[in-house]
N, C-alpha and C positions, 0 to 999 in steps of 0.2 A: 504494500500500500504506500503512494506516495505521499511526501511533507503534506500537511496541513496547515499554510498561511492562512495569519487573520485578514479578516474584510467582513468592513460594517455589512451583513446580510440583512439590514431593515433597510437599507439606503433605499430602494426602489419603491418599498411601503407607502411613503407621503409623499404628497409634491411637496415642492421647495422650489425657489430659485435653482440650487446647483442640481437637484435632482433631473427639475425639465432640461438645463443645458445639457448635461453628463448624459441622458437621454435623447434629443437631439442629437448629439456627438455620435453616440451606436450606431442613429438610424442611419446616419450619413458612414460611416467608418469603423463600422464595431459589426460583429457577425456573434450566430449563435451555436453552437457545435456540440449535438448529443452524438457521445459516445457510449453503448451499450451494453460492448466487449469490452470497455473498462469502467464501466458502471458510476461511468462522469457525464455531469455537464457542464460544459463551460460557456462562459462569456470571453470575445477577445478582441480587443482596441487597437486600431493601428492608425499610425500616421510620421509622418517626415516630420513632425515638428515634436521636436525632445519635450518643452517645456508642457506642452497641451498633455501629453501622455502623463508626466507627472502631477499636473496640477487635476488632472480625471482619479489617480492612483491616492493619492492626499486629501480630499474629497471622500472617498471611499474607506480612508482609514485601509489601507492594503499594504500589507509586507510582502506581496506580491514583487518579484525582477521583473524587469525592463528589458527585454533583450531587443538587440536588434538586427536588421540583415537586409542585404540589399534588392532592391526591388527589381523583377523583371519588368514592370508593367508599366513603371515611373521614369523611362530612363536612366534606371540604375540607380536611382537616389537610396540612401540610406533610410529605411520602414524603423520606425521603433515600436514593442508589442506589447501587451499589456494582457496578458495571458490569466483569467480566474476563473479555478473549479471550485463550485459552490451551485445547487441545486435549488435551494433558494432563488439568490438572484437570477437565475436563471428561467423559476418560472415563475419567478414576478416581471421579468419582460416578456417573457409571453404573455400574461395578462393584460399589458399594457400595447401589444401588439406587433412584436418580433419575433422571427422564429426563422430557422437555418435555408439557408440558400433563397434570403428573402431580395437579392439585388433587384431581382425584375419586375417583381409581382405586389414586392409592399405598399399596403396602405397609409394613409395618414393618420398618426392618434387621436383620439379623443383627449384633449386639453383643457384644463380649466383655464379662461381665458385669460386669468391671474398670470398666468405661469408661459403662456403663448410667447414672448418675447424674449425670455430665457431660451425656449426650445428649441425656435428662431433661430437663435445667438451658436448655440450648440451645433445644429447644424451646418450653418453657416461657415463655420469655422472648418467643419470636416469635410464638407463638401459645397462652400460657395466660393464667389471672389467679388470683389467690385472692383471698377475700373470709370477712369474720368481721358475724355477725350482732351487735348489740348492743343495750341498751335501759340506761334510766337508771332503779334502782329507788326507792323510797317514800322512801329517806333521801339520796337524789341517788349511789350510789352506780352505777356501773358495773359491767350483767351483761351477759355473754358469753352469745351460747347455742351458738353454735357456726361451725365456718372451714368451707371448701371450696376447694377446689382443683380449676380448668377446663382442660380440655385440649379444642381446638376441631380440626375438620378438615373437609375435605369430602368425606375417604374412611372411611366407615364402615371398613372393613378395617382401615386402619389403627389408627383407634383400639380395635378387636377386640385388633387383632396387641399393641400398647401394653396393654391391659389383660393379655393373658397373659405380657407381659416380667416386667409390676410385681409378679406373684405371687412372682416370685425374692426382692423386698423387703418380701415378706407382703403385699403390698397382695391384700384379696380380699373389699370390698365395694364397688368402684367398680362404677357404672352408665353405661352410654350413653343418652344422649337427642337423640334430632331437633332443631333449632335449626331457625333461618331460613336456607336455603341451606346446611346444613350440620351437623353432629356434634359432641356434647357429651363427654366421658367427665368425670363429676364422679363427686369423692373427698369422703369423709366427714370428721369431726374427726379420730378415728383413723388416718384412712388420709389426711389431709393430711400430719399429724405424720410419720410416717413417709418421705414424700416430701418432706419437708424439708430430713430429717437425712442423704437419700440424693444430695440435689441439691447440699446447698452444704457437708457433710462436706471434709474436704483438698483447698479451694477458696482459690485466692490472692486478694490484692488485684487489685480491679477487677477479675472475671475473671465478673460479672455484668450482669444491668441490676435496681441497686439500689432502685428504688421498687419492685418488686415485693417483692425482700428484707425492708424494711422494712414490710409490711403485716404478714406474717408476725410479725415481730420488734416493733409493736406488740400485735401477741394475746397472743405470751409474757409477753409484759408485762404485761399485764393478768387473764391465767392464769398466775402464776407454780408453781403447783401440778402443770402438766404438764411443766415444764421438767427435764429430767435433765441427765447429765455431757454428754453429746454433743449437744444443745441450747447448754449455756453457752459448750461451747470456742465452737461457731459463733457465738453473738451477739458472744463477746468477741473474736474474731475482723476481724468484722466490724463491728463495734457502736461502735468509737472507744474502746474500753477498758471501755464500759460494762458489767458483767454481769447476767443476773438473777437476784435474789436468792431 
């Protein structure tokens, strides 16, 4: 029989803030894997970014390793895993709607609307990106012409089920589109803005994966004309003190 690492096994019990991200996180980058012939089941977390693995693993209270190895499917990047056997957790995400070889076919959870912009956020992080167009005008000046926000999958339903959550936050001009092996839902300038302020709103320290944050957080910058009150708490927030003015 192998080691028996600890891991908080209520964590999936309650919502919470960390619970819906860390949740998010799976559905976007975390798989489920019953093993019968060795009478496990596991949960397992994967991503190119060190600090997100850890900051899911700490969260969880897990004395779980970290291993890592390089990915065929990324261009070689370096994959860090996050590997737990535990029966519990395991089918308390089932309950809440994951379950193994779910890439192509899952659905969208049932959310308490509370908790939607965490889930969001969690996602996001494992399986979105935003990006802002720019160009250098006549007098070397810096024009914007507009962001986007990608939400990727391989189950078209799901990202269906994900665009009729986001209407709860007004969002109601996202599109899906076909990718290579997979599904697009892209958000407009508007409807970026909006999923911003829904994602990292009464958000703690470290309680993201920050280069994404900061992509964002250079556009305000640069558009300070879109910026309102619940824009600045968040930069300042998380900005190091800095606000935009």
């Amino acid at each position: 029989m192998g080691i028996k690492y600890k891991v908080d096994e209520t964590f999936f019990e309650k919502w919470s803030p960390n619970m819906a991200y860390v949740l998010g996180y799976i559905y976007a980058d975390g798989s489920l894997n019953d093993s019968p012939y060795m009478r496990g089941k596991y949960i397992q977390i994967t991503s190119t970014d060190k600090d997100s693995i850890q900051r899911i693993k700490r969260w969880l209270k897990s004395e779980h390793k970290i291993n890592s190895a390089k990915s065929s499917f990324i261009g070689g990047k370096i994959c860090f895993v996050l590997r737990i056997g535990s029966h519990k957790i395991y089918n308390d995400l089932f309950k809440l709607g994951l379950y193994p070889n779910k890439s192509l076919t899952i659905g969208f959870p049932k959310i308490p609307e509370k908790y939607l912009g965490h889930f969001i956020r969690g996602y996001f992080d494992g399986d979105g990106c935003v990006h802002f167009a720019k160009s250098t005008g006549s007098k070397g000046q810096q024009i914007i012409k507009r962001v986007r926000t990608i939400f990727t999958s391989g189950s078209k339903t799901f990202l269906e089920q994900m665009n009729d959550s986001l209407t709860k936050i007004s969002i109601n001009n996202a599109k899906i589109y076909p990718s290579k092996r997979s599904y697009q839902l892209i958000c407009n300038t508007e409807d970026s803005i909006k999923i911003f302020k829904s994602m990292y709103k009464n958000t703690g320290v470290n309680s993201f994966f920050m280069r994404k944050f900061k992509i964002f957080k250079e556009y305000f910058e640069l558009r300070p004309q879109v910026v309102d009150a619940t824009i600045k708490v968040i930069l300042c927030s998380h900005g190091k003190g800095h606000v935009v003015k």
